[in-house]
Each structure stands twice: as structure tokens, then as C-alpha cells.
N, C-alpha and C positions, 0 to 999 in steps of 0.2 A: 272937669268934674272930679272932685275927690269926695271919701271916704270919710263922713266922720267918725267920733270917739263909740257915741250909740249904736252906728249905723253896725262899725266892724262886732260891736258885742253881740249884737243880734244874728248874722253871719256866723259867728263864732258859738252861739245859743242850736244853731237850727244845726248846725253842723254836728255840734256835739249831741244833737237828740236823733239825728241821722246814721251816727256813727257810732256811738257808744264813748262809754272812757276808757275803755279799753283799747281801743284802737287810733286813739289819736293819736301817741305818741310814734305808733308804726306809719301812720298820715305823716306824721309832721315830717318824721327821719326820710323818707321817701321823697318831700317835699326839700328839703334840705338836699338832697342827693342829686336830684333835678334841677336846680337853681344851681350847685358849684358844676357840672357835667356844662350847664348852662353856657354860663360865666366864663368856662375852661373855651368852649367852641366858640366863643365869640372873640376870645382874647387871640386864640389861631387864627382866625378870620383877619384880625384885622394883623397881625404878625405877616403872613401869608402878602394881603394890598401891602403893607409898607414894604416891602423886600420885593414884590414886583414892581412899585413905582420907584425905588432906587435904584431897579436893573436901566429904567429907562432914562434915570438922568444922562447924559452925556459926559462919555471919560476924560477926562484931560489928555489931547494931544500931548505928546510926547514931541519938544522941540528940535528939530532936526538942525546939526549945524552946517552952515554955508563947506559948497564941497573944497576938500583943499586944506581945511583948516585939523580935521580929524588923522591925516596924514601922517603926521610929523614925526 
């Protein structure tokens, strides 16, 4: 289900008779400010899973040479 071009005008009609024009642009900056805070927590989230599922790949053995040979 999405949103058409009328649908969001009317949205945007009831809003601005709800709220004045005076304060939309303090709506909007607030809305803007919520959405990058957003965006930011999500982007850590998933930083955070990728560096725990890298902890759990497996290291590479370090090859041990036959005893005898490291001697010399």
C-alpha cells in the first residue's frame, strides 16, 4: 500500500490546519533531526552485528613446522 500524489496533499492540508504555518518548519527541523538520529542508530546496529559476526569467523591456524626442522 502506498501513498499517492492527492492522498499525501491532503495529509499535508489537515496538517497544516492542525498546526499552523508557523510551526511547520519547527515540525519539519524536528522531523529531519529524528530521521538522521534514526539512520545514525541503525547504521551502529548494524556496524556492531558485522564486527560480532567477524569475531566468530574462524582464525587461521598458524602452521606449525615438523619438530627438528626449526632447530638449526
Amino acid at each position: 500500500m502506498s501513498l499517492g500524489f492527492g492522498e499525501i496533499l491532503v495529509i499535508l492540508f489537515i496538517v497544516l490546519l492542525l498546526f499552523g504555518a508557523k510551526r511547520l518548519p519547527e515540525l519539519a527541523k524536528g522531523l529531519g533531526r529524528g530521521l538522521r538520529e534514526f539512520k545514525q542508530a541503525t547504521s551502529e546496529i548494524q556496524d556492531e552485528i558485522k564486527s560480532a559476526t567477524d569475531l566468530d569467523e574462524p582464525v587461521n591456524k598458524v602452521e606449525s613446522k615438523p619438530a627438528g626442522e626449526g632447530d638449526k
